[in-house]
Structure formats: C-alpha cells, structure tokens
N, C-alpha and C positions, 0 to 999 in steps of 0.2 A: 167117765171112763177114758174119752180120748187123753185129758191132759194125763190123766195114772200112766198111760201106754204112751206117752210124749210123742201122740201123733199132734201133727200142725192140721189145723181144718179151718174151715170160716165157714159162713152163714152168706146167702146170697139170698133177698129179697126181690121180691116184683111187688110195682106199686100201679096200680091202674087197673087190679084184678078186678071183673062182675063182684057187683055187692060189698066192694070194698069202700071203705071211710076215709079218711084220712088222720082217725081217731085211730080207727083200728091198724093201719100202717104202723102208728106213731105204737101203737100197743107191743104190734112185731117186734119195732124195734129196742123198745123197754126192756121186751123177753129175753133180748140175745146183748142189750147192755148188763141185766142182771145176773147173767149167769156169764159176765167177761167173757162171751166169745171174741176171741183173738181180733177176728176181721169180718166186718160187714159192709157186704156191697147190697147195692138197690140196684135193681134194674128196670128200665120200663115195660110194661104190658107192650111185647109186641105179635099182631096177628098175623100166621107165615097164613097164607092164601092156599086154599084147599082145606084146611082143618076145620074140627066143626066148629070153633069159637069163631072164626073169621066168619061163616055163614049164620051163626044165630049172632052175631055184630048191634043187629038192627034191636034186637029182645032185648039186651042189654041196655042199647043207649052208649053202646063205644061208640068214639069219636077220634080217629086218628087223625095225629099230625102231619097235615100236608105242605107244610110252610115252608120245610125247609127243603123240598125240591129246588135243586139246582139246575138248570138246562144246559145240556152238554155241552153248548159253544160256548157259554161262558165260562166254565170250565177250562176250555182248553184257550182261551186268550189269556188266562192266569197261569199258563204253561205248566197246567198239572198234569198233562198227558193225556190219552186216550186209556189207556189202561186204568190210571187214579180215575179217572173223572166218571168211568163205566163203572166202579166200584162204589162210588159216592152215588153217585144216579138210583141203581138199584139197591139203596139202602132200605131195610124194612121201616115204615112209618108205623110210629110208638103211639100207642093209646092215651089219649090227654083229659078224656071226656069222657063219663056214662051216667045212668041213672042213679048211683049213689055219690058221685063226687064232680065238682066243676074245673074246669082248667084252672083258674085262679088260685084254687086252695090249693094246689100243686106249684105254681108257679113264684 
C-alpha cells in the first residue's frame, strides 16, 4: 500500500536482540529483500541505562562493547575538541554478545 500511495519508507533492523540468531537476522533481512523494500538499515542492539533490558542484561547473556572507549585526553591531543571528544566518550556501547549468538558470527 505505501508504494500505491508513493510514500518513500525503509525498514530499519536491530541485530543483537535477546534470543536472536543470526539465522534469524539473516531471515529479517530476506523479508524486507523479498518484498523490495526501498532501504534497509541494521542497527546494533543498544542498552540506554535505566530500561528494563539494560537490568535483565545478565538473563540474557548480553555482552556490550567496551573496546571502543576512547579516554578523553587522547581525544583531545588529536585536536577533536572538548566538545567532539565528550560526545564520542558518552557514546552508548552496542550489544556484541548473548545467549543465542557469539561476537564472531556477527563480526
């Protein structure tokens, strides 16, 4: 019905959900190649702090990404500012790991 009404739309996936495969990701994506949706983004499972997925974390077997912390003074001896570098700092760290799927098969 959206192409009839020539709306523009896209499909936005998350990949790193509880109890997800990487079978079943690849299935998502199948869904929304089969029926030509326009445009598909992935995005990664991120947990904001306070929600009830960031507290049941442990039930799951998520495992966030802490690697790519940056420390703010090296940050700013690459002359990104204090402002970029506090924005880069407090980036939310993405779910790489849980009980149905491994870093690796993502990687």
């Amino acid at each position: 019905q959206l192409r009839d009404r020539s709306i523009d739309f896209e499909v936005s996936l998350i990949y790193g959900l509880p109890r997800q495969t990487l079978q079943s990701f690849r299935e998502s994506v199948n869904w929304c190649l089969e029926r030509k949706v326009p445009r598909v983004k992935a995005w990664p499972l991120m947990l904001l702090r306070g929600t009830e997925l960031e507290r049941q974390k442990h039930h799951w077997g998520l495992v966030e990404d802490i690697d790519a912390a940056v420390e703010l003074g090296t940050m700013q001896d690459l002359g990104l500012g204090f402002a970029r570098a506090e924005r880069i700092m407090r980036r939310i760290p993405h779910v790489v790991q849980s009980n149905s799927f491994q870093r690796s098969e993502w990687e």
